[in-house]
matplotlib code that plots the C-alpha trace (Angstrom):
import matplotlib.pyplot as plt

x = [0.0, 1.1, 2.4, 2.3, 3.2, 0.3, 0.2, -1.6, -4.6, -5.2, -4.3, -7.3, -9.4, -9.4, -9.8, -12.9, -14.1, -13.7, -15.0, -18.2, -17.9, -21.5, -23.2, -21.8, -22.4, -26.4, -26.9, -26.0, -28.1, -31.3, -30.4, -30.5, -33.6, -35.1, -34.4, -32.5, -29.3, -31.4, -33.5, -30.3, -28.5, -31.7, -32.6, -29.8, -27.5, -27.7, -29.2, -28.5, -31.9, -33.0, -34.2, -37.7, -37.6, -36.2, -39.3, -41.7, -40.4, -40.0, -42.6, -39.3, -39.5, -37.3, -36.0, -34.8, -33.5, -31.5, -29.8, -28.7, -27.3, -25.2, -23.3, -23.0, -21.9, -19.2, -18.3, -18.1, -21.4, -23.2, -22.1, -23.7, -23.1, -23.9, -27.0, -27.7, -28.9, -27.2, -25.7, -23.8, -20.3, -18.5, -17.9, -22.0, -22.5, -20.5, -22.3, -25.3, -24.3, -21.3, -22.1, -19.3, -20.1, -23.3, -22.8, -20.4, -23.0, -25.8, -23.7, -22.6, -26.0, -28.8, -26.2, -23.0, -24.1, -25.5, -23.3, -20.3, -21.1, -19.6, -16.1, -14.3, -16.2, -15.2, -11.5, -11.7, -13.0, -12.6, -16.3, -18.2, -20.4, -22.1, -24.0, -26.2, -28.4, -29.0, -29.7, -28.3, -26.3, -22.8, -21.1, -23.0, -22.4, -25.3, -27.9, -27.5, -30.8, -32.5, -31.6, -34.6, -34.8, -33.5, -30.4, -29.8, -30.0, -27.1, -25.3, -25.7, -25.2, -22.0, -20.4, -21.2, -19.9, -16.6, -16.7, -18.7, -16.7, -13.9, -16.1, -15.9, -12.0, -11.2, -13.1, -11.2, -8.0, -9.9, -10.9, -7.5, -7.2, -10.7, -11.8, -14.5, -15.6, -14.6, -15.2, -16.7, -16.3, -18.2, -21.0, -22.7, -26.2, -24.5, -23.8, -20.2, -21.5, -24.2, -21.7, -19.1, -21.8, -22.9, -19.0, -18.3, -21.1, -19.2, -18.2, -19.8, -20.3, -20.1, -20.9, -19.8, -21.3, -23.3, -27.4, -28.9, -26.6, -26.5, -30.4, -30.2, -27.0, -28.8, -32.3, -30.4, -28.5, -32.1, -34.2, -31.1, -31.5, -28.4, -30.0, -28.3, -24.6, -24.8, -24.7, -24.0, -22.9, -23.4, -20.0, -19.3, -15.6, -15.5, -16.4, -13.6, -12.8, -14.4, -14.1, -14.4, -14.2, -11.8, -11.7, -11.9, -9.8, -10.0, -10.9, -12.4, -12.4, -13.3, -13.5, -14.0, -10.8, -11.2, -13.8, -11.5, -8.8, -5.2, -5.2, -9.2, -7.8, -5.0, -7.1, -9.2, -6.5, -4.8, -8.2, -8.6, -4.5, -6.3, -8.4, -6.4, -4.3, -0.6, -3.2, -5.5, -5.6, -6.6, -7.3, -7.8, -9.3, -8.8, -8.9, -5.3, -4.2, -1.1, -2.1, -4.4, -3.3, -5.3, -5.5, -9.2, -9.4, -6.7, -9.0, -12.1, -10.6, -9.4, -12.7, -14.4, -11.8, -13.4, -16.9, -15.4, -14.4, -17.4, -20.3, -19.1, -16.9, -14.5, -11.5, -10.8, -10.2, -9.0, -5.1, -2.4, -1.1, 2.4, 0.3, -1.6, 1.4, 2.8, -0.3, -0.1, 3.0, 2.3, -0.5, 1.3, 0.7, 2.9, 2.2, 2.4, 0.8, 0.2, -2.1, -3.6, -7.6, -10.0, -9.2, -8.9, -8.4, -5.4, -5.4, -3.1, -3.2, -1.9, -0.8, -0.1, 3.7]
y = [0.0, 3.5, 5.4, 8.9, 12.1, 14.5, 18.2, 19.0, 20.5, 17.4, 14.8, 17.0, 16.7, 13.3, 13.3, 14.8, 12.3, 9.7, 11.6, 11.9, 8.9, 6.7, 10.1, 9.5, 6.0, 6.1, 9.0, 6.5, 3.9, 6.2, 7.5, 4.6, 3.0, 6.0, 5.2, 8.8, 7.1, 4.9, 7.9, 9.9, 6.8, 6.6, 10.2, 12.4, 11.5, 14.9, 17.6, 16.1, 16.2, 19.1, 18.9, 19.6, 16.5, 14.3, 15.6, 15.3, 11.9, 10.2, 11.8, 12.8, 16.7, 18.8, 19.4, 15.4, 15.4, 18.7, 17.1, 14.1, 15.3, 18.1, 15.6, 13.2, 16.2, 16.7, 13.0, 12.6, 10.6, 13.0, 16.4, 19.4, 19.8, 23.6, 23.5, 22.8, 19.5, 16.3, 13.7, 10.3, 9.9, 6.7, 6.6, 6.9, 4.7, 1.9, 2.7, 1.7, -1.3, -2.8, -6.4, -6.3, -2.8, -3.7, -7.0, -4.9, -2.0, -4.8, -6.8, -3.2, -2.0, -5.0, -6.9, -4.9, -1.6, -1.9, -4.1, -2.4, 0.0, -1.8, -2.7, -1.2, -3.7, -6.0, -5.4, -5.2, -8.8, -10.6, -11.7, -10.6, -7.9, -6.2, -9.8, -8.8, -6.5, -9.1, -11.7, -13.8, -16.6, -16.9, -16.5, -15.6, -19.1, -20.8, -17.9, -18.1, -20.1, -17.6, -13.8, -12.4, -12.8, -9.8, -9.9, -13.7, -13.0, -9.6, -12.0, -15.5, -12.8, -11.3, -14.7, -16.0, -13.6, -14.4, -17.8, -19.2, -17.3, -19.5, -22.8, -23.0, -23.0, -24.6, -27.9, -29.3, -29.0, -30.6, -33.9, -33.9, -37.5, -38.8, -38.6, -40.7, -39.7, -35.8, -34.3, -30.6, -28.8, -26.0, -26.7, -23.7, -23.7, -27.0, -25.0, -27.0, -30.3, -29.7, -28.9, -31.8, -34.3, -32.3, -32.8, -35.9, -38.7, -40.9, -38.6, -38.6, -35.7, -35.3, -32.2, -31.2, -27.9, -26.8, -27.8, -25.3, -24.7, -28.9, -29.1, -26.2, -27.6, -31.6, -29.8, -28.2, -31.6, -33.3, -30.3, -31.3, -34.6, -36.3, -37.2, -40.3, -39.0, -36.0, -37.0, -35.0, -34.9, -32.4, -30.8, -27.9, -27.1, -25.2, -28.3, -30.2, -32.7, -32.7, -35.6, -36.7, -39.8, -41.4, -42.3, -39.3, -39.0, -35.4, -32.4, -29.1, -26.2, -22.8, -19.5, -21.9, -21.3, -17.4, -18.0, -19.4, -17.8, -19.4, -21.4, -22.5, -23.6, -25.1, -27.3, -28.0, -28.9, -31.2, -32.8, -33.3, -34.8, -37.8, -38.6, -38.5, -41.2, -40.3, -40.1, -37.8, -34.2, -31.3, -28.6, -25.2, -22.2, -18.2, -14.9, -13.9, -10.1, -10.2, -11.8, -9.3, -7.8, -4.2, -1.8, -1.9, -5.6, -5.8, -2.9, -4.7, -7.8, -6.1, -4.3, -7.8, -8.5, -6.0, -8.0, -11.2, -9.0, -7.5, -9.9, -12.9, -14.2, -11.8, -13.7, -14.4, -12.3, -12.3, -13.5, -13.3, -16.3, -16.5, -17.2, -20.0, -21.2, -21.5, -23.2, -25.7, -26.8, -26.6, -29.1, -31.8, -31.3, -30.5, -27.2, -29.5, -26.9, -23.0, -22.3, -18.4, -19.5, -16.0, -13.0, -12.8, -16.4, -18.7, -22.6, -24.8, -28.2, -29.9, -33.4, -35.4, -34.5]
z = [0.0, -1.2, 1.7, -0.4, 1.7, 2.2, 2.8, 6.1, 4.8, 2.6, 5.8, 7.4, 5.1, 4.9, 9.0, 8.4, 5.9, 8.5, 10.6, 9.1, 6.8, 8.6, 7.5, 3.8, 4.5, 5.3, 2.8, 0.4, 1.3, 1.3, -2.2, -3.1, -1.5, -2.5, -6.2, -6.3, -7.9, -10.3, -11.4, -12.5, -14.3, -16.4, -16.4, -16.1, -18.8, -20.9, -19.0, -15.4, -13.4, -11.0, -7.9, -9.0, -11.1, -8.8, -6.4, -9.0, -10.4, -6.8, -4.5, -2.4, -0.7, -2.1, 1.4, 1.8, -1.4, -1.2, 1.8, 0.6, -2.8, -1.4, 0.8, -2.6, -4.7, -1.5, -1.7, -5.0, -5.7, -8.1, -9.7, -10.8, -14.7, -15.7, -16.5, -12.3, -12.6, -11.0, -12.7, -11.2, -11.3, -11.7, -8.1, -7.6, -10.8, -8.9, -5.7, -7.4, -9.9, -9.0, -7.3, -5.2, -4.3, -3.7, -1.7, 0.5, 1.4, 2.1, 4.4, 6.1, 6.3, 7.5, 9.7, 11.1, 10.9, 14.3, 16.2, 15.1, 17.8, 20.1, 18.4, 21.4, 23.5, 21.7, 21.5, 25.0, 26.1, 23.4, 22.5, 19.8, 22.1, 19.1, 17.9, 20.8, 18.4, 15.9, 18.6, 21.9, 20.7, 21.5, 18.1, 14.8, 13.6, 15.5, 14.8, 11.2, 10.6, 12.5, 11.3, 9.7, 6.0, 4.8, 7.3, 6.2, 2.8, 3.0, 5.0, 2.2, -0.7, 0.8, 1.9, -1.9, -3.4, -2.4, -3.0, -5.3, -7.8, -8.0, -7.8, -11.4, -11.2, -8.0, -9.0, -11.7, -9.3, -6.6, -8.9, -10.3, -8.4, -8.9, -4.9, -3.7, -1.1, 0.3, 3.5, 2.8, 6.3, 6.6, 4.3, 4.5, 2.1, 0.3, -2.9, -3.3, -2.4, -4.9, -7.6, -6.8, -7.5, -10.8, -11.4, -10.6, -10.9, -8.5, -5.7, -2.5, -0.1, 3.7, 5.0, 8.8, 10.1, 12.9, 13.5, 11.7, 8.7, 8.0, 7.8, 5.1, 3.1, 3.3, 2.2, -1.2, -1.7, -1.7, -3.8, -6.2, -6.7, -4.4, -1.1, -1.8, -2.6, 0.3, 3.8, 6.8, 10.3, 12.6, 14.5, 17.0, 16.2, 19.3, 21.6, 23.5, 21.8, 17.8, 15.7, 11.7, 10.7, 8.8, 4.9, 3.2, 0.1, 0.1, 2.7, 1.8, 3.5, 1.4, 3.7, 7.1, 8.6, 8.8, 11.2, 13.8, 16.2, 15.6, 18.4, 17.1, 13.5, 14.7, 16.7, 13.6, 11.3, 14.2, 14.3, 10.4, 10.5, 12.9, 10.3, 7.2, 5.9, 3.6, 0.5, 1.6, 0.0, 2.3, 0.6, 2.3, 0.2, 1.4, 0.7, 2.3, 2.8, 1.6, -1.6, -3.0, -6.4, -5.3, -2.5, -2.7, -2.0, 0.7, 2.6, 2.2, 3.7, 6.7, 7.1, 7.1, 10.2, 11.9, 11.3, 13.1, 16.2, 16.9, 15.8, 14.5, 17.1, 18.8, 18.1, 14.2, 11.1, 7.7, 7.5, 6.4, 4.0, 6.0, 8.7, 7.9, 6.2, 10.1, 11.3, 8.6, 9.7, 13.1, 12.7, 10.9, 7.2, 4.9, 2.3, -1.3, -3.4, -2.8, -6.5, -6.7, -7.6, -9.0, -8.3, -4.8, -3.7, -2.5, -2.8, -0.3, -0.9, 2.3, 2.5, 6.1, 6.9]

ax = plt.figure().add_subplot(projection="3d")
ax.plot(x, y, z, "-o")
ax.set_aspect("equal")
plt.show()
């Protein structure tokens, strides 16, 4: 990351912008609930749109909407052409159709928004004390079943946005060897399972997650047809003393780990070596830090670490590849392939040491 020198005046500014940025933040949203930002893509191409239209058009007073566009025109989401009327920028264009953009504000806005009130909390003991305003579980993990709809689905749409990208690519590395049976930890809906068996007519499926998440993933594997081929067993990772069976010939983990402290995955990986004979590929998929190719992706990551502190569990985040690297070894594996998969993902292929 650049570390460019700044004049003072431009250092303050940008004080001020983070200062002020949940005012930006929930401006946005509104113009865009409000169908402000649609109305301008669609409308405001050649002669930019007034305020009168926008009132007119939306049923919005001109009062709500004067406040909300002169904080966009100061943040660079819409600009005055010279004829007064308000056109979007690219910034305010991406705002409002970019997916990733998108996926980002939704996740920010029905389910952190809230809770990351009480980061400092958070920091302080350890637990994740902002989950309390979505509901009283211990992590986020177990209440997933139960957020309300709209929360569940910014949650689902954020978390599949960064992975199922890279399904299409990761899968023919993970049947390179033909597997028979594989071990998907951390099922989630049963998306991957779902799309093994589409692969691979002879592969079988066992998902491990929690209660709530397994009925889900088993209930997709069924609407699709592999009841038969997906099986699952219910696991709490954070229990004493968690088990797998063995026999797998390969172990998948996609954006699971993350969701652990060190000394958490450690524990999981140690537990996964048990089971696993000299031929048995685990495979570990994540979004690492220090392997991003942009600035804007490295920033989103650590902003997601921010989610894990304060409602997700208190104790994990996004990491760094040289530490999992560490924790590999550490557990008894040995690192046999480190592939880049998408845009933003890292593969490890680990092998028992």
């Amino acid at each position: 990351m650049s570390k460019k020198k700044r004049k003072a005046i431009e250092a303050l500014e940008e004080a001020q912008k983070i200062a002020f940025a949940p005012f930006v933040f929930q401006a946005v949203i509104s113009l865009r609930k409000l169908g402000v930002l649609d109305y301008l893509f669609e409308n405001g191409s050649e002669t930019g749109a007034t305020i009168e239209d926008l009132s007119q058009a939306l049923s919005i007073s001109e009062y709500g909407l004067s406040v909300l566009l002169e904080i966009a025109e100061s943040s660079d989401i819409v600009e005055k052409n010279v004829d007064g009327g308000y056109e979007l920028t690219k910034t305010g264009y991406f705002l409002n159709y970019n997916q990733m953009t998108e996926a980002n504000l939704n996740f920010t806005q029905d389910v952190c928004y809230q809770g990351l009130f009480h980061l400092h909390d958070a920091i302080k003991t350890g637990k994740p004390s902002g989950l309390k305003e979505l509901g009283p579980w211990p992590t986020i993990y177990e209440g997933l079943s139960q957020l309300s709809p709209h929360i569940q689905k910014s949650w689902f749409e954020f978390d599949h946005f960064y992975s199922d990208e890279i399904f299409g690519e990761a899968l023919p590395l993970v049947f390179r060897h033909k597997p028979k049976k594989l071990f998907d930890i951390g099922g989630n809906t049963g998306k991957f399972a779902v799309l093994c068996c589409k692969y691979d007519p002879e592969v079988n499926i066992t998902i491990f997650d929690l209660p709530g998440q397994l009925k889900k993933a088993l209930a997709n594997g069924r609407e699709n047809g592999f009841e038969d081929r997906i099986s699952g067993q219910e696991i709490d990772w954070l229990s004493d003393n968690p088990e797998i069976p063995n026999g797998a010939d390969t172990i998948w983990m996609s954006q699971f780990l993350d969701c652990f402290s060190k000394d958490e995955i450690l524990k999981i990986l140690k537990t996964c070596v048990i089971s696993m004979d000299d031929a048995t590929e685990l495979i570990i998929i994540e979004t690492f830090t220090d392997r991003q190719k942009f600035d804007n992706a490295r920033f989103t990551l650590e902003a997601t670490s921010l989610y894990f502190t304060a409602l997700a569990n208190g104790n994990s985040k996004m990491y760094k590849a040289t530490e999992f690297s560490e924790l590999v070894e550490q557990a008894g594996l040995t690192l046999e392939e480190d592939l880049p998969v998408g845009e933003f993902h890292t593969m490890f292929v680990c092998r028992k040491a």
